[in-house]
NUKE-190492 format. One record per atom (N, C-alpha, C, CB): x, y, z. Coordinates in steps of 0.02 Angstrom, whole numbers, plus 50000, padded with zeros to 5 digits. Last residue first. Glycine has a CB too. Example, Ala and Ser with C-alpha at 12.3 -4.5 7.8 and 13.67 -1.06 7.14 Angstrom:
REM NUKE-190492
506424988850354 506844994750357 506455000250394 507044997050286 506604971650390 506154977550390 506604983550390 505654977650452 
***
This chain:
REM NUKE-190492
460666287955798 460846293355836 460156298555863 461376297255787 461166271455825 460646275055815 460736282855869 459996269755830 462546260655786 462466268155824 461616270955807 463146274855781 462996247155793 462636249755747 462466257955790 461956244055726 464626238955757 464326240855801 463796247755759 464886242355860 465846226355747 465446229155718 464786232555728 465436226255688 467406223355773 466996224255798 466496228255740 467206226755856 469036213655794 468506216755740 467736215855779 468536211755654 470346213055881 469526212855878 469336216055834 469136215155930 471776214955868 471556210155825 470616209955825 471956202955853 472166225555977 472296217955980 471916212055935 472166216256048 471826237255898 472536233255915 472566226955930 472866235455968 470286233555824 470646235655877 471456232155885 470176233955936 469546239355716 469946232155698 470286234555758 470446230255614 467746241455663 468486245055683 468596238255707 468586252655745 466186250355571 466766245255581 467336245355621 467036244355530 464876256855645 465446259755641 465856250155637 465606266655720 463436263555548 463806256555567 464326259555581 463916250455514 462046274955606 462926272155594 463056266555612 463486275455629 460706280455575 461056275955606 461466275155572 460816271055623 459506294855587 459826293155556 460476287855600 459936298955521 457846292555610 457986291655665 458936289455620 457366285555714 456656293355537 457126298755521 457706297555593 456656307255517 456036281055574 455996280055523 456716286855495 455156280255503 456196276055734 455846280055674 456166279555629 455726286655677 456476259555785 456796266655786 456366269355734 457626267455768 456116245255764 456086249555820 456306254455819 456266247855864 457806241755656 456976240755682 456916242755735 456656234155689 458706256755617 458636250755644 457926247455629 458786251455714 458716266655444 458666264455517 458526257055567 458226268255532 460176260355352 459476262655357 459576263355431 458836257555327 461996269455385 461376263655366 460826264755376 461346257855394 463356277955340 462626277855373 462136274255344 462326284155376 465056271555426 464456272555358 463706272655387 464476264955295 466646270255472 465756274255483 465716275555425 465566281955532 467956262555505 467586265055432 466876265555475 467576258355349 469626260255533 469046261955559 468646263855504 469096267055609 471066248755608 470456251855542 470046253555584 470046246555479 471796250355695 471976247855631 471666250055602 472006242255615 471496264255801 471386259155772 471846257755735 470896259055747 471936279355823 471776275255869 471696267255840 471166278255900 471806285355680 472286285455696 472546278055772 472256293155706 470326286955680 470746282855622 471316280255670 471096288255548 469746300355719 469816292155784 470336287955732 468756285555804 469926311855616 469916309955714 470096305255740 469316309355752 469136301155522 470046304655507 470096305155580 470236314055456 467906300255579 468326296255561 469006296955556 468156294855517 467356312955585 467596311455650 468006305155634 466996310355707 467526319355464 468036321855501 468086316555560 467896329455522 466416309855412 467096310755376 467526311555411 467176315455335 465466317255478 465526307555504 466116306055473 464846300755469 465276328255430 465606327755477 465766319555506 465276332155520 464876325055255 465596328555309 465886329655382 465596334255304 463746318955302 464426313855285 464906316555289 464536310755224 462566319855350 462856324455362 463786320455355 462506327855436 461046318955229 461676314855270 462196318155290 462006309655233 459746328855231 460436327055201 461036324655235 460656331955173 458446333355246 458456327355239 459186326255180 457666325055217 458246343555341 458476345555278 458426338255222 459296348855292 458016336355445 457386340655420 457516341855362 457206347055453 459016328655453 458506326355456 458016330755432 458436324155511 460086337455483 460126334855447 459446329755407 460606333255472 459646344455608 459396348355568 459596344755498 459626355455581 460046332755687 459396335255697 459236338955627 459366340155765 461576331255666 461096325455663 460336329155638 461046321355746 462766338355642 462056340955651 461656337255615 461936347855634 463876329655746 463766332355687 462876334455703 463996326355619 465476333955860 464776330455841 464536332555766 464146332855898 466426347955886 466186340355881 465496337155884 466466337255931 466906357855889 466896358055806 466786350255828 467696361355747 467166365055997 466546367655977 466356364355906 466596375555975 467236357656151 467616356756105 466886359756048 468006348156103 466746355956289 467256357656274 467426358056213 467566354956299 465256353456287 465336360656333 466326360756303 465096358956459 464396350856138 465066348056163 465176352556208 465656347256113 463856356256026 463396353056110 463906349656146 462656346256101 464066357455909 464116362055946 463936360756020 463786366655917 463066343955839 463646349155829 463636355055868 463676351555762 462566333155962 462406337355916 462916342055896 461886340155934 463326316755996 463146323856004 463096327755948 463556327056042 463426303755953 462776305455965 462736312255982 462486301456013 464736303355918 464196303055856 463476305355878 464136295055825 465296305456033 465436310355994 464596311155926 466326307655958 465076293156089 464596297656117 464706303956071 464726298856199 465696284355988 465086283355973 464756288456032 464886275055973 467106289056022 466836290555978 466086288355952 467246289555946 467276286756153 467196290956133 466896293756079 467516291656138 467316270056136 466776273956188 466616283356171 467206273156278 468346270456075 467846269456043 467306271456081 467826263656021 469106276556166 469336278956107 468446275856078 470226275156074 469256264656256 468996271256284 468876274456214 469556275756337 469466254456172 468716254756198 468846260256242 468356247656237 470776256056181 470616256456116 469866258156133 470796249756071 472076257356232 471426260756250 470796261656182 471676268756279 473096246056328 472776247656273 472196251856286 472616241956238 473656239156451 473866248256426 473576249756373 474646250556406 473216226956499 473866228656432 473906235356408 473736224456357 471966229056562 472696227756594 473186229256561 472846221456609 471286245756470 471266238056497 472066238456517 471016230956429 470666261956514 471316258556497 471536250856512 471766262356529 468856260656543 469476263056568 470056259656510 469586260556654 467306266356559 467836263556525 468306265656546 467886263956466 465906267356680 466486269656641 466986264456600 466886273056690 464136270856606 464656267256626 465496267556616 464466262356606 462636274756645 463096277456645 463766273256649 462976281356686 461026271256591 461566270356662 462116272056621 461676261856709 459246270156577 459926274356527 460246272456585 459976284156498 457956258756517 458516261656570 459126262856532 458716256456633 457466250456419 457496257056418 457786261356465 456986258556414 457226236156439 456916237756445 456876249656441 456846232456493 458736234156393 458186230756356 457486233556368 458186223556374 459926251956431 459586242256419 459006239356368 459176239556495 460836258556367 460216258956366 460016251156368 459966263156307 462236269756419 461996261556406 461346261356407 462236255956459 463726277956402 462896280156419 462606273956367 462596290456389 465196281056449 464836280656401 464096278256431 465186276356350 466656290056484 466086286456513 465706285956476 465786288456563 468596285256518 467856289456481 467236285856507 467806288856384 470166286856579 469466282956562 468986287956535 469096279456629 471856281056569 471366285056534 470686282056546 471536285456458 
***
């Protein structure tokens, strides 16, 4: 199984990188790769799937956390992990101010606890 996920360096270069299925058949970082490009798509902006992402953008104007869908995508990926928990935190430093950011927690099969900040 691989996926591809989208890397923004230090200086601001976007590159493209794939994930794959590590030596031990585990896919846990494709799965998570997925789910932090899921978080960054806009609801409906998925060319395959019409009920993914959440409506980041218009959540912002409305100025209302869009926790039902950061809900669904959790239940979604849960399953892939030991644990998984998305919660929405202030914004980073360096990011605007309406610029809404996810912590995503998750406990990968092989025992990694990872803790990773999503600015969407």
């Amino acid at each position: 199984m691989r996926t591809y996920g989208r890397v923004t360096d230090e200086y601001g270069n976007k590159t493209w990188v794939e994930i794959q299925t590590d030596v031990n058949g585990f896919n846990d970082y494709v799965y998570l790769t997925a789910l932090i490009q899921e978080l960054k798509l806009n609801l409906g902006e998925s060319p395959f799937w019409g009920d993914r992402g959440i409506p980041a953008k218009s959540s912002v104007v409305q100025q209302v956390a869009p926790d039902y869908y950061t809900m669904l995508m959790q239940q979604r990926y849960s399953k892939y992990f030991l644990n998984l928990i998305i919660v929405k935190t202030p914004p980073l430093p360096g990011y605007p101010e309406t610029t809404p950011t996810y912590r995503i927690n998750v406990t990968t099969h092989q025992g990694v606890q990872e803790e990773l900040y999503v600015p969407v």
